[in-house]
C-alpha positions as CSV (number, residue, x, y, z in Angstrom):
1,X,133.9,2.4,-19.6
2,X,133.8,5.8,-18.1
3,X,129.9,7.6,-17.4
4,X,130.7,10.1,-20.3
5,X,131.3,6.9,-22.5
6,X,128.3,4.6,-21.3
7,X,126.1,7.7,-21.5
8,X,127.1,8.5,-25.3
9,X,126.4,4.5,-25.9
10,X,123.1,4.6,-24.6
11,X,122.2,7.7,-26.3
12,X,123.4,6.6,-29.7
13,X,121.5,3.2,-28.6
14,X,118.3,5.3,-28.2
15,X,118.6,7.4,-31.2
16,X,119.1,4.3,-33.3
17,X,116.1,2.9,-31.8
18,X,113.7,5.8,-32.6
19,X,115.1,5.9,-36.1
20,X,114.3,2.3,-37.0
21,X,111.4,2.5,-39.1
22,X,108.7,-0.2,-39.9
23,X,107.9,-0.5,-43.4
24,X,104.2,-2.5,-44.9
25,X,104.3,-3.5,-48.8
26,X,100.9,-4.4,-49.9
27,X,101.5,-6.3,-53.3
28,X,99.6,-7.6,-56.2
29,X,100.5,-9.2,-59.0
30,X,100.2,-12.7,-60.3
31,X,103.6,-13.3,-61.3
32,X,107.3,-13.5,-59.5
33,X,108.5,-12.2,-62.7
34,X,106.7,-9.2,-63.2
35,X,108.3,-5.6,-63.2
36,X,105.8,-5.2,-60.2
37,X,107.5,-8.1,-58.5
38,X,111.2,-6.4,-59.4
39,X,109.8,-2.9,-58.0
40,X,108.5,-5.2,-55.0
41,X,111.8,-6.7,-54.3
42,X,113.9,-3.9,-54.9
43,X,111.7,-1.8,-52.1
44,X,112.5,-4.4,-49.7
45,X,116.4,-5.1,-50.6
46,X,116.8,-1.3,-51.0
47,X,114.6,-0.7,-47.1
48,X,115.9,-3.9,-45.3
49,X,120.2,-2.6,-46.3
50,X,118.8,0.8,-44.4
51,X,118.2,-1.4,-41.0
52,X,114.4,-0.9,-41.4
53,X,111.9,-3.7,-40.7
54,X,110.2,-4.7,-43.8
55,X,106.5,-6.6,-44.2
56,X,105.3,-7.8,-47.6
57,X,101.7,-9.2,-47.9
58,X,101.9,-10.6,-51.2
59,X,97.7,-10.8,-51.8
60,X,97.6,-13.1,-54.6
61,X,100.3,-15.8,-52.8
62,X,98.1,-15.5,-49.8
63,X,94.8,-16.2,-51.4
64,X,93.5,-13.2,-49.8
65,X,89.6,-12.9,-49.9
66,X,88.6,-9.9,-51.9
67,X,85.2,-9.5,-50.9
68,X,83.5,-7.9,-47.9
69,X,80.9,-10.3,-46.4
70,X,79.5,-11.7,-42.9
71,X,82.6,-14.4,-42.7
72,X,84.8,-11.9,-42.0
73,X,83.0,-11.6,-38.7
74,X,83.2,-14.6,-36.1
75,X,79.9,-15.2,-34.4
76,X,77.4,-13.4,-34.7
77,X,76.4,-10.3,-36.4
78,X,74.2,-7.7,-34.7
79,X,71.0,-7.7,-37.7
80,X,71.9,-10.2,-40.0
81,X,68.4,-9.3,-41.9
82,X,70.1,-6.2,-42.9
83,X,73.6,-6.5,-42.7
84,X,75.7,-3.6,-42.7
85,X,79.2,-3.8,-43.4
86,X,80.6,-0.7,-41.9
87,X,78.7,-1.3,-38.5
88,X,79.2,-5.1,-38.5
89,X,82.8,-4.6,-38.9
90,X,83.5,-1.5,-36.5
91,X,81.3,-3.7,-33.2
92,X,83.7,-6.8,-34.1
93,X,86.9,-4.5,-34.4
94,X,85.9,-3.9,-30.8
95,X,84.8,-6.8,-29.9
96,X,87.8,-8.7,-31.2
97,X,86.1,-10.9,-33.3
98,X,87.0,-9.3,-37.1
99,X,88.5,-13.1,-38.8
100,X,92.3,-14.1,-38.4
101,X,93.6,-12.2,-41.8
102,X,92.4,-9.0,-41.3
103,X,93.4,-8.9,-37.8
104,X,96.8,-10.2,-39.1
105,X,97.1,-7.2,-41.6
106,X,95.6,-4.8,-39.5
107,X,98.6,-5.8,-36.6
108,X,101.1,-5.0,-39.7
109,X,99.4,-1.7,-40.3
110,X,99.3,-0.2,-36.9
111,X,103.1,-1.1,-36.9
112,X,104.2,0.4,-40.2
113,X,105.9,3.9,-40.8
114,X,105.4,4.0,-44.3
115,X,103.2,1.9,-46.5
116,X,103.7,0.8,-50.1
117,X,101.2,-0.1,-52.6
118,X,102.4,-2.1,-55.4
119,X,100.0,-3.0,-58.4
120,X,99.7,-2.9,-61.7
121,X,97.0,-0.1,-63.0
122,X,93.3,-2.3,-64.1
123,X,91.0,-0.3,-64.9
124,X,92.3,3.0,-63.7
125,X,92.6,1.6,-60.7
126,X,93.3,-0.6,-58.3
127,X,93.4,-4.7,-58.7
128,X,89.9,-6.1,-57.2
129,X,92.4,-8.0,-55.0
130,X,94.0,-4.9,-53.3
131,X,90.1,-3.1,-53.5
132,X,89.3,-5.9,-51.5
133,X,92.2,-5.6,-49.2
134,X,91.4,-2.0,-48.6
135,X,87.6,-3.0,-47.7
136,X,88.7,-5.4,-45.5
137,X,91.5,-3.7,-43.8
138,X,90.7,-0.2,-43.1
139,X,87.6,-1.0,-41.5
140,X,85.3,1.8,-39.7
141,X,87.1,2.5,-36.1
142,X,90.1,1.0,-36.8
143,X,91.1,3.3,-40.0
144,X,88.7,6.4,-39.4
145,X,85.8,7.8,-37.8
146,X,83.1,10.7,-38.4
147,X,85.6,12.5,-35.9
148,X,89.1,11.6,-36.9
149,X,89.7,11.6,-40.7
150,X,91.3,13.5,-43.5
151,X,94.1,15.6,-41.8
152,X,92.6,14.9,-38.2
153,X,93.0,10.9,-39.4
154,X,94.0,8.1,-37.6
155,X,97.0,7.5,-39.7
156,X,98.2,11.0,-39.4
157,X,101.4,10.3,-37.9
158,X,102.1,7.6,-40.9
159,X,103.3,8.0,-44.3
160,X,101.5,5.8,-47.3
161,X,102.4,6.0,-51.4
162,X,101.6,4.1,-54.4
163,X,104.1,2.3,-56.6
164,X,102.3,0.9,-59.8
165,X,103.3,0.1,-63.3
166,X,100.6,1.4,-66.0
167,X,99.6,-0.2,-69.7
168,X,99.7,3.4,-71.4
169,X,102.2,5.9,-72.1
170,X,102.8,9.0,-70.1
171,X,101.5,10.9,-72.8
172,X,98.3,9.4,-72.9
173,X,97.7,10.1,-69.2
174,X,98.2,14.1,-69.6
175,X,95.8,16.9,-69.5
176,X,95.3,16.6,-73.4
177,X,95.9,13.0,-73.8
178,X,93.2,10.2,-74.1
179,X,93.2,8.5,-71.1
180,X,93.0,12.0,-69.3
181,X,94.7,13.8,-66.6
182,X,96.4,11.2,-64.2
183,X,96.2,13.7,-61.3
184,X,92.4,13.2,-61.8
185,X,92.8,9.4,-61.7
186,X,94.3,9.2,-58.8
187,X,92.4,11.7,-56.7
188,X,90.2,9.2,-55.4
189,X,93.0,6.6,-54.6
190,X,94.9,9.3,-52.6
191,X,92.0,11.5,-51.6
192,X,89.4,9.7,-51.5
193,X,91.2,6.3,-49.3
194,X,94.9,7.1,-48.3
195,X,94.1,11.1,-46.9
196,X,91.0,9.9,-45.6
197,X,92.0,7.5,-43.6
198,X,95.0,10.5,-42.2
199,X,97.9,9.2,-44.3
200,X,100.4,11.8,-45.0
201,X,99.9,10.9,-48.9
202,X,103.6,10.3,-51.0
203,X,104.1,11.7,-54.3
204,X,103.3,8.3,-56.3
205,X,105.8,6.3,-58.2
206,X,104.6,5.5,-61.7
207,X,106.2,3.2,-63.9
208,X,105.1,4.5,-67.1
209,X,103.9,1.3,-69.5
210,X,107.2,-1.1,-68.5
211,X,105.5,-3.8,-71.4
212,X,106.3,-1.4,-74.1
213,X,109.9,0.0,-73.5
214,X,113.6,-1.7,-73.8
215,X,115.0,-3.5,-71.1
216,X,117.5,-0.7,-70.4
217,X,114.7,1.3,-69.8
218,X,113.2,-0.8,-67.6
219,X,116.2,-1.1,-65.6
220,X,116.6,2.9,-65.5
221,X,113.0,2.9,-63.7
222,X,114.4,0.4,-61.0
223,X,117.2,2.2,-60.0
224,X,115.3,5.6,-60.2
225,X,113.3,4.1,-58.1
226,X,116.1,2.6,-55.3
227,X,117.4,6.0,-55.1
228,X,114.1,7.5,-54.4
229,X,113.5,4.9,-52.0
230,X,116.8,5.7,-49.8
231,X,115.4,9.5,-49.1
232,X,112.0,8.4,-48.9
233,X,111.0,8.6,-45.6
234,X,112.4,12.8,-45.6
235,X,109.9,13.0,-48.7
236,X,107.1,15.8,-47.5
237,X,103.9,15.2,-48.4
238,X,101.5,16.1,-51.2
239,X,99.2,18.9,-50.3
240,X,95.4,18.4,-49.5
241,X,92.7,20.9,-48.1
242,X,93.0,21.1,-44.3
243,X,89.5,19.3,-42.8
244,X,89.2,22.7,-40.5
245,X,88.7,24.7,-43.5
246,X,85.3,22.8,-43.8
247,X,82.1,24.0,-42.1
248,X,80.9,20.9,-40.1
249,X,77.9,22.4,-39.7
250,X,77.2,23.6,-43.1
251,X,78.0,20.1,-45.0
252,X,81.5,20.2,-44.7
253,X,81.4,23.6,-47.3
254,X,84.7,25.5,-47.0
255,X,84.4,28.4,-45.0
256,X,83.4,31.7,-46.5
257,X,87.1,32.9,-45.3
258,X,89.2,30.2,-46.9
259,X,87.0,30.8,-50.2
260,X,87.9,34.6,-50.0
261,X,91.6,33.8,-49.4
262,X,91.7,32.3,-52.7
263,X,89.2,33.9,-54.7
264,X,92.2,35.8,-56.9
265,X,94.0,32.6,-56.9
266,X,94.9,31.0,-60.4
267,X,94.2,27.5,-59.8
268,X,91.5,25.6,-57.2
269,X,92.8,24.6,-54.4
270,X,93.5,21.1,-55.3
271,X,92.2,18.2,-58.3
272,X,89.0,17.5,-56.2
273,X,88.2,21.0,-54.0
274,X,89.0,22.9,-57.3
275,X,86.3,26.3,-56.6
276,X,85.5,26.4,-60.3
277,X,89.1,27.1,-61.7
278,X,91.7,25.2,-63.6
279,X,93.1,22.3,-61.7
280,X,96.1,22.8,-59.6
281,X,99.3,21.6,-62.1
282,X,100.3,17.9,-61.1
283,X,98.8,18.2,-57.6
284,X,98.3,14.3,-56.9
285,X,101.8,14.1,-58.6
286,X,104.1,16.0,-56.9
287,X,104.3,17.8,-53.5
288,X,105.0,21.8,-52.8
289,X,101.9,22.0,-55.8
């Protein structure tokens, strides 16, 4: 083999080596034969055929402890009169004494490109299993700081989405429906967890009440989802406020100058950081809004 020849090998080596992507499903549901568990598996058959690496933590098959307490700390705490999880948690991080399963899914975290949360809605929200996970996991240090959160996050450079089925119509979700807007529901999922912790947030994929439609419906939603999930990792994100258009000094108030820039401006800014105006149209649901 000739230099030109080796030289194109080891190039095409490299590129294929920077393009191989690491991907994290976090799952919860109960049953093997659930739609979740069909979305589940699809994700990884549809993932793993594109060459990347794919991790599932399947909560409820690993018994994984939903509550935040003292055990997940080995040795001891620093005031165990007035234990405080946050602190506890962030000296152990450290210290390298957080217990054996967070440490485990905290290792598959820092790896992962892109992570997937798949669930079924409770509550208009998470399962307390996956709440608990998110406790656990994104523990103060390792998943933000005071300093390094929202767009300045640690997770900035990695990409995160949610995939869950829901008991109620799309309808019901709307702006005039009863459940309410869904771009409201999910604000504090996205916002308020994902963003914060720096995640460059995914349009969510929302399987609209898979109990009450036809199986040929159902099957339509899995391979609409498959051939999102073959683009997915070219998907931009959705849009949230820049932290530096916050005052840090004044409580984190938007500055007088981003206020001004949009003071003519239809709709707020986005679902939470709205100025007063009518919500920004499906701006948890889709990105470019």
């Amino acid at each position: 083999m000739d230099t030109v020849a080796r030289r194109k090998k080891s190039d095409k080596e490299e590129e294929g080596k920077r393009a191989a992507k690491k991907v994290l499903i976090v799952y919860a549901h109960q049953s093997s034969g659930s739609f979740n568990a069909a979305a589940k598996d699809a994700a990884v058959e549809v993932l793993k055929a594109k060459d990347y690496t794919v991790e599932v933590s399947d909560l409820y098959a690993m018994k994984f402890k939903a509550t935040a307490t003292a055990e997940d700390i080995t040795g001891d705490v620093k005031n165990a009169d007035h234990f405080c999880y946050a602190e506890e948690t962030k000296l152990a991080w450290e210290a390298g004494k957080l217990s054996a399963d967070i440490t485990e899914e905290q290792r598959k975290l820092t790896e992962a490109d892109l992570v997937i949360l798949q669930f079924p809605m409770y509550w208009f929200t998470v399962p307390a299993i996956m709440k608990g996970w998110i406790d656990r996991v994104l523990t103060l240090g390792f998943a933000f700081s005071n300093e390094k959160r929202y767009s300045q996050g640690i997770f900035k450079d990695k990409k995160a989405m949610l995939s869950f089925t829901t008991g109620s119509q799309e309808s019901m979700f709307s702006a005039n429906g009863v459940n309410g807007d869904m771009n409201v529901t999910l604000w504090p999922l996205q916002h308020g967890i994902l963003h914060y912790c720096g995640f460059q947030v995914l349009a969510p994929q929302i399987f609209w009440a898979p109990l009450h439609v036809t199986a040929e419906v159902r099957g339509t939603m899995l391979e609409n989802w498959r051939k999102r999930l073959d683009g997915v990792m070219g998907e931009e994100p959705l849009s949230f406020t820049p932290l530096d258009c916050f005052d840090g000094e004044k409580g984190f108030q938007l500055k007088p100058e981003v206020c001004e820039k949009h003071a003519a401006k239809e709709f707020g800014l986005t679902v939470g950081i709205h100025l007063g105006k009518p919500l920004p149209p499906n701006n948890q649901m889709k990105a470019g809004v």
